[in-house]
N, C-alpha and C positions, 0 to 999 in steps of 0.2 A: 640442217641448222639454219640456212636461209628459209626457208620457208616458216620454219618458228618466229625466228626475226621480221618477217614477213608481217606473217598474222598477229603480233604481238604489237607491232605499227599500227596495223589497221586498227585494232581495238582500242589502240589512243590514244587516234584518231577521230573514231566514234566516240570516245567518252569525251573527249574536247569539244566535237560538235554538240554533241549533248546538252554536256553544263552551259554552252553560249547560245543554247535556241531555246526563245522563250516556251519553245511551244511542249517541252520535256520538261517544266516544271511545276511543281505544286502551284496552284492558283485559288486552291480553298481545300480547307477540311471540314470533314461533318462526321456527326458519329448521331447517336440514335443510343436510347435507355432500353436493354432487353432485362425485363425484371425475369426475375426469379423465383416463377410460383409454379402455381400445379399443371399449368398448363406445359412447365417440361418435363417429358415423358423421361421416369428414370431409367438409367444404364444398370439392366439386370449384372452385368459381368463384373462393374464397379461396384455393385450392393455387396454382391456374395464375394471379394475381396475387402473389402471394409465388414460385412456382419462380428467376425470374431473379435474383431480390437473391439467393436464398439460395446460388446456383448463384455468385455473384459472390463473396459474403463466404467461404464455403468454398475457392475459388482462392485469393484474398487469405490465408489464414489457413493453408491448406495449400503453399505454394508456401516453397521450400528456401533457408535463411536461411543457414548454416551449416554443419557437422559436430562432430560432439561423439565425440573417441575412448574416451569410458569413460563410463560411469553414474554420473551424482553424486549424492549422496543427502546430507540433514541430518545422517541419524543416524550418517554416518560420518567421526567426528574426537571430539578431546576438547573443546578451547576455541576451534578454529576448526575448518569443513567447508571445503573444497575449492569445495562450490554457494555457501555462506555468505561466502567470498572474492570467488568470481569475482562476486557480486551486488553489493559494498559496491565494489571495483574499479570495475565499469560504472558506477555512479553516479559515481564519482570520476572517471572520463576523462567521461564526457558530460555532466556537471554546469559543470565545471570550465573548461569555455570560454564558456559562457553566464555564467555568475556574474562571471564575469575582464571580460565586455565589457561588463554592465550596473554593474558597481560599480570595476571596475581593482581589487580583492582576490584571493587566493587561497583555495580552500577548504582547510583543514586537515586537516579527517578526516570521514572518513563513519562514522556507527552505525546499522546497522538493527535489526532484532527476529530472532527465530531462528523464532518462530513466525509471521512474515510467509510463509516460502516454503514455501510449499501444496502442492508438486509434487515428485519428482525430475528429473531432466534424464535421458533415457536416452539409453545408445550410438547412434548414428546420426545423421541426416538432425534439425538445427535446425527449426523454422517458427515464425510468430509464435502458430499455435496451441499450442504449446512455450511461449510466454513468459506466454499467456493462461494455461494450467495450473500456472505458475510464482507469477504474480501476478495472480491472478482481480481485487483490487481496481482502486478508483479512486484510488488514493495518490498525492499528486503531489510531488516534492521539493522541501523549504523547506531553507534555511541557517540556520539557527541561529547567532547571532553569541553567546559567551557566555564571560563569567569565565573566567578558570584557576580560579577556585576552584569552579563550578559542574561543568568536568570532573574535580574531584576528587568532586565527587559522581558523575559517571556511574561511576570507578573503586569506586567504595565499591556501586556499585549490584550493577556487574560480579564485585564479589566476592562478594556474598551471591548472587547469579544463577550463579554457577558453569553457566551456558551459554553457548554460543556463538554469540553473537549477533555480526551480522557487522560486522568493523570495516575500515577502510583509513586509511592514511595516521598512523598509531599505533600504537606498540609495546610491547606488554603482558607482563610476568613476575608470574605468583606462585608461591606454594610451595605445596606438599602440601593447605596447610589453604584455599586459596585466596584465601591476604590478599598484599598487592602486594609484590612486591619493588622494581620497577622501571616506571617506563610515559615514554614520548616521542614525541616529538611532531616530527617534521622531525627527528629525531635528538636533541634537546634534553628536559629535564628540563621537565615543564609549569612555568608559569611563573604563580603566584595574581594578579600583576599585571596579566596579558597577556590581553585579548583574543583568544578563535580562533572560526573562521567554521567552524562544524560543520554537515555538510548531512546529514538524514536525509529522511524523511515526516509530511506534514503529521500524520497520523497520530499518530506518537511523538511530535513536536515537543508536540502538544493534551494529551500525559500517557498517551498508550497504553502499554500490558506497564508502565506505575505508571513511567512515565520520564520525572517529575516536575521532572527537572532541565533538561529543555528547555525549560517554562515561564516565559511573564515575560522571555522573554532580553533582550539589550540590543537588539538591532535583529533583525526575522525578516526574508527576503529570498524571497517565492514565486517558484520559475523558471516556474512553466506549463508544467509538465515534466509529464506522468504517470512514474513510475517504470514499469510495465510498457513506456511508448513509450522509454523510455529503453535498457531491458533488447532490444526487438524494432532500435530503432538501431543497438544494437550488434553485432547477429547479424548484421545487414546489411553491416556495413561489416569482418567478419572471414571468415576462411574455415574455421579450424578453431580450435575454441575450448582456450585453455588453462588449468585449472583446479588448482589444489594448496594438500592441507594445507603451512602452511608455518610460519615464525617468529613471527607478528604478536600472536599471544594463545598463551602456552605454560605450564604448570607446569615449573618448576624443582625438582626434587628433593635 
């Protein structure tokens, strides 16, 4: 027992001396960039434990969800795209029965970002690596429950943003200078009174692309939806996808 006590002394001892001699302590760090190209020889033992998942997730990810008759791109439309539609759609058919069965509500309308969709969709063969390239994030869709007067702020938003940022279930007019003429909602005039259950991404919902007016709403509703899984749901259960500029956000001249 004494000699435990002994040696248990001496060590703190030694670590007293330690910490009070300059000469045991850091006096500079430095590190150095090792890139990561071909010049590291790979670990055969590591490949052939990793080949089957990778050999599995590539099936999964390549395997034909869909067809897509034309190439959609963002940058083709004025205040809506044709990808930018069919995105804020998808949300709104697969949002829209989870939301109905946890609350008995309707969702009203969807708003997403324009600079959310990362990809275009090109001519061909769907997959969910297709939806991966679309929406690399982790976004998942929230409802937003929120004033009529709060959507008069996303309006007011939507007009200095003169982009097309994707909407559904709401219908948008301005004019030349891009201040509102007209917007509805189910057909009707927003209503400053009225509650509407807006679904977008947690994302925007938190203030992304400065969309300030999801903030604080009256009640938030997380589906445990990814958007992306929502977007690859869809592909699954269509066969040929149909995509168009159309009425929902226009300039009126």
């Amino acid at each position: 027992m004494k000699s435990i006590q002994k040696a248990a002394y001496i060590l703190g001892l030694i670590a007293l001396v330690s910490c009070n001699n300059k000469a045991y302590r850091n006096s500079e760090i430095s590190g150095k960039r090792i890139p990561v190209d071909q010049q590291i020889k790979e670990d055969t033992a590591i490949t052939n434990i990793i080949q089957p998942y990778k050999k599995h997730i590539n099936t999964t990810l390549d395997s034909i969800l869909a067809f897509n008759p034309t190439s959609l791109s963002k940058t083709e439309g004025n205040l809506n795209t044709a990808i930018g539609n069919l995105l804020a759609d998808i949300v709104m058919e697969q949002a829209s029965p989870v939301f109905k069965n946890r609350t008995g509500e309707d969702i009203d309308m969807v708003m997403l970002n324009h600079g959310g969709i990362r990809s275009t969709l090109n001519k061909g063969n769907i997959t969910a690596r297709s939806a991966y390239a679309l929406m690399p994030f982790e976004n998942e869709i929230v409802v937003a429950e929120l004033k009529g007067s709060r959507i008069q702020e996303m309006l007011r938003y939507l007009e200095d943003a003169g982009t097309p940022h994707p909407v559904s279930g709401i219908k948008i007019q301005v004019d030349n200078n891009y201040k509102l003429t007209m917007a509805k909602i189910d057909g009707r005039e927003i209503d400053n009174n009225r509650n509407y259950f807006v679904a977008t991404s947690d994302y925007l919902q938190q203030g992304g692309d400065n969309m300030n007016f999801f903030k604080n709403p009256v009640a938030l509703y997380n589906l445990d939806y990814k958007l992306r899984n929502a977007i690859i749901d869809y592909f699954g259960k269509v066969d040929t996808l149909d995509a168009k500029i159309d009425d929902r956000y226009i300039m009126i001249e």
